[in-house]
N, C-alpha and C positions, 0 to 999 in steps of 0.2 A: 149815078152809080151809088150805091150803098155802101156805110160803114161804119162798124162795131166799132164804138169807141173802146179802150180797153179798160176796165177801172184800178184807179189808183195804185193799189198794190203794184198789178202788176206793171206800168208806167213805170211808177217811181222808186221797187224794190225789187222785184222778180228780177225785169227784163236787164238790171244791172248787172245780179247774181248771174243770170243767164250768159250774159258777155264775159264776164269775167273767168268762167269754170265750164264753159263749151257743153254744161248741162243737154243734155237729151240731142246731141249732134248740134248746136247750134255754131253758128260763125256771127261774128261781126259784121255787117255792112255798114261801109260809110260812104255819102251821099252829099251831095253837094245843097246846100239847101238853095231854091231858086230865087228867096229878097235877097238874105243877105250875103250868101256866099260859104257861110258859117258850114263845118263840118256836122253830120247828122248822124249818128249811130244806133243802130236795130239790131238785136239779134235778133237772126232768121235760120231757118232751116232750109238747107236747097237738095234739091233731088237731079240724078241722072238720069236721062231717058234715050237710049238710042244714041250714046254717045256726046250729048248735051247739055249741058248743067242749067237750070232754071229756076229762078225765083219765083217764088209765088205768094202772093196775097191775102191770107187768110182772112183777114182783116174788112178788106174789100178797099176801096179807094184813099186811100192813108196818105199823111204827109209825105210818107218817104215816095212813094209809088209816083207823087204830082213832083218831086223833086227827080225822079230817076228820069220821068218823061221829060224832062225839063234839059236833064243834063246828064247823060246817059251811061259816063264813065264813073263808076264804082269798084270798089275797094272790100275783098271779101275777106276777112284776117281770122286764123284760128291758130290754137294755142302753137302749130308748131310751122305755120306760113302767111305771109299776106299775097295776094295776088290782084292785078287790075283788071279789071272784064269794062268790054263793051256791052251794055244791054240793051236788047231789041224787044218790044212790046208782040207779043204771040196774038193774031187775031181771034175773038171768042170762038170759031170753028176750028180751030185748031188746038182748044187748051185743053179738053177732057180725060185725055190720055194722060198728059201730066199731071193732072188735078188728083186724077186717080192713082198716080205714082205718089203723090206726093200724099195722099190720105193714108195708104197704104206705109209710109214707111214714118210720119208724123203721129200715127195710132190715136187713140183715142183724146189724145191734146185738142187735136184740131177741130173732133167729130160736131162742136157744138156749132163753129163756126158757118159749117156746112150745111148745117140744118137750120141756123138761120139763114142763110145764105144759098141756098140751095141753084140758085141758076149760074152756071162758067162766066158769064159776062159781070158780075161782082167780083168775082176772083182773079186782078190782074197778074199776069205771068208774062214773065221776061226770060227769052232764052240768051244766055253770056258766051260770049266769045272775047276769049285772053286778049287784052288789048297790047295794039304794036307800041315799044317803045319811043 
Protein backbone atom coordinates (compact mmCIF):
# COMPACT_ATOMS: atom_id res chain seq x y z
CA UNK A 1 0.00 0.00 0.00
CA UNK A 2 1.25 3.54 -0.60
CA UNK A 3 2.32 6.58 1.42
CA UNK A 4 2.82 10.35 1.37
CA UNK A 5 5.28 11.00 3.63
CA UNK A 6 4.32 14.44 5.02
CA UNK A 7 7.10 17.09 5.03
CA UNK A 8 8.54 18.54 8.01
CA UNK A 9 6.63 21.56 8.38
CA UNK A 10 3.77 19.96 8.36
CA UNK A 11 5.04 16.78 10.96
CA UNK A 12 6.66 18.99 13.24
CA UNK A 13 4.57 22.64 13.15
CA UNK A 14 1.31 22.56 11.36
CA UNK A 15 -0.24 19.24 12.46
CA UNK A 16 0.57 20.61 16.28
CA UNK A 17 -1.26 24.08 15.51
CA UNK A 18 -3.80 21.80 14.07
CA UNK A 19 -4.40 19.88 17.33
CA UNK A 20 -4.15 22.51 19.47
CA UNK A 21 -6.90 25.12 17.62
CA UNK A 22 -9.31 22.39 15.86
CA UNK A 23 -8.14 24.43 12.60
CA UNK A 24 -10.35 23.41 9.47
CA UNK A 25 -12.69 20.92 11.67
CA UNK A 26 -9.84 18.81 12.91
CA UNK A 27 -9.98 16.48 16.16
CA UNK A 28 -7.32 14.85 17.84
CA UNK A 29 -6.82 10.98 17.62
CA UNK A 30 -4.94 9.11 19.88
CA UNK A 31 -3.76 5.78 19.20
CA UNK A 32 -2.06 3.17 20.80
CA UNK A 33 1.39 2.79 19.18
CA UNK A 34 1.84 -1.12 18.42
CA UNK A 35 6.10 -1.49 19.88
CA UNK A 36 5.91 0.49 22.52
CA UNK A 37 2.44 1.14 23.94
CA UNK A 38 3.41 4.88 23.98
CA UNK A 39 0.33 7.32 23.12
CA UNK A 40 0.22 8.62 19.35
CA UNK A 41 -1.52 11.81 18.44
CA UNK A 42 -2.82 13.02 14.72
CA UNK A 43 -5.00 15.37 13.87
CA UNK A 44 -7.60 14.25 11.54
CA UNK A 45 -10.64 15.27 10.12
CA UNK A 46 -13.60 12.65 10.17
CA UNK A 47 -16.78 12.63 8.24
CA UNK A 48 -20.58 11.26 8.78
CA UNK A 49 -22.14 9.18 6.23
CA UNK A 50 -25.40 7.52 6.88
CA UNK A 51 -25.23 7.92 10.42
CA UNK A 52 -21.62 6.75 10.78
CA UNK A 53 -18.51 8.49 11.74
CA UNK A 54 -15.23 7.53 9.74
CA UNK A 55 -11.76 8.01 9.58
CA UNK A 56 -10.02 8.26 6.65
CA UNK A 57 -6.48 8.16 5.42
CA UNK A 58 -5.36 10.71 3.26
CA UNK A 59 -2.06 9.89 3.72
CA UNK A 60 -2.43 6.35 2.65
CA UNK A 61 -0.74 3.54 4.85
CA UNK A 62 0.54 5.75 8.00
CA UNK A 63 1.94 4.84 11.29
CA UNK A 64 -1.18 5.73 12.83
CA UNK A 65 -3.55 3.62 10.50
CA UNK A 66 -0.80 0.08 11.18
CA UNK A 67 -1.30 1.11 14.92
CA UNK A 68 -5.29 1.47 14.75
CA UNK A 69 -5.22 -2.13 12.90
CA UNK A 70 -3.19 -3.17 15.49
CA UNK A 71 -5.15 -1.89 18.40
CA UNK A 72 -8.42 -0.72 17.39
CA UNK A 73 -9.74 1.47 20.46
CA UNK A 74 -9.11 5.09 19.83
CA UNK A 75 -9.55 8.26 21.42
CA UNK A 76 -11.15 11.26 19.30
CA UNK A 77 -10.78 14.57 21.55
CA UNK A 78 -12.01 18.31 20.38
CA UNK A 79 -11.84 21.44 21.82
CA UNK A 80 -15.22 20.94 23.67
CA UNK A 81 -15.24 16.60 24.17
CA UNK A 82 -13.18 13.35 24.10
CA UNK A 83 -14.93 10.31 23.15
CA UNK A 84 -13.68 6.41 22.74
CA UNK A 85 -14.64 4.64 19.47
CA UNK A 86 -14.14 1.26 18.34
CA UNK A 87 -12.57 1.24 14.85
CA UNK A 88 -13.40 -1.36 12.24
CA UNK A 89 -11.13 -1.24 8.91
CA UNK A 90 -13.98 -0.57 5.74
CA UNK A 91 -13.24 -3.22 2.87
CA UNK A 92 -11.80 -1.11 -0.47
CA UNK A 93 -15.46 -2.03 -2.06
CA UNK A 94 -17.11 -0.32 0.17
CA UNK A 95 -15.02 3.00 0.91
CA UNK A 96 -15.82 5.28 -2.22
CA UNK A 97 -18.78 6.77 -0.81
CA UNK A 98 -16.97 7.96 1.97
CA UNK A 99 -13.95 9.03 0.33
CA UNK A 100 -16.27 11.16 -1.53
CA UNK A 101 -17.91 12.42 1.58
CA UNK A 102 -14.97 12.94 3.04
CA UNK A 103 -13.27 14.98 -0.39
CA UNK A 104 -16.21 16.80 -0.44
CA UNK A 105 -16.29 18.32 3.09
CA UNK A 106 -12.07 18.22 3.41
CA UNK A 107 -12.08 20.67 0.16
CA UNK A 108 -9.31 21.32 -1.53
CA UNK A 109 -6.64 20.40 1.51
CA UNK A 110 -6.81 17.02 0.55
CA UNK A 111 -7.35 17.21 -3.41
CA UNK A 112 -3.49 16.67 -3.91
CA UNK A 113 -3.64 13.62 -1.82
CA UNK A 114 -6.07 12.04 -4.09
CA UNK A 115 -4.56 12.77 -7.16
CA UNK A 116 -1.56 11.23 -6.11
CA UNK A 117 -3.38 8.62 -4.73
CA UNK A 118 -5.92 8.08 -6.91
CA UNK A 119 -7.26 4.34 -6.31
CA UNK A 120 -9.70 3.71 -2.62
CA UNK A 121 -7.47 0.75 -1.73
CA UNK A 122 -4.52 3.63 -0.67
CA UNK A 123 -7.07 5.33 1.30
CA UNK A 124 -7.53 3.40 4.55
CA UNK A 125 -11.03 4.18 6.16
CA UNK A 126 -12.23 2.99 9.54
CA UNK A 127 -15.94 3.22 10.43
CA UNK A 128 -16.15 4.05 14.74
CA UNK A 129 -18.58 2.85 16.93
CA UNK A 130 -18.57 4.49 20.62
CA UNK A 131 -16.86 1.97 22.53
CA UNK A 132 -18.81 0.20 25.62
CA UNK A 133 -17.49 1.20 29.02
Amino acid sequence: MAYLKPPWFTAKIFNRIAMATGISNTETLTVTKRGSGEQQHIPVVTVDVGGTRYLVSTRGESQWVKNVRARPTVTLTSKSRAATYEARELPVTQRQPILTEYQRKAGRAVDGYFRKLPDPADHPVFALAVAEP
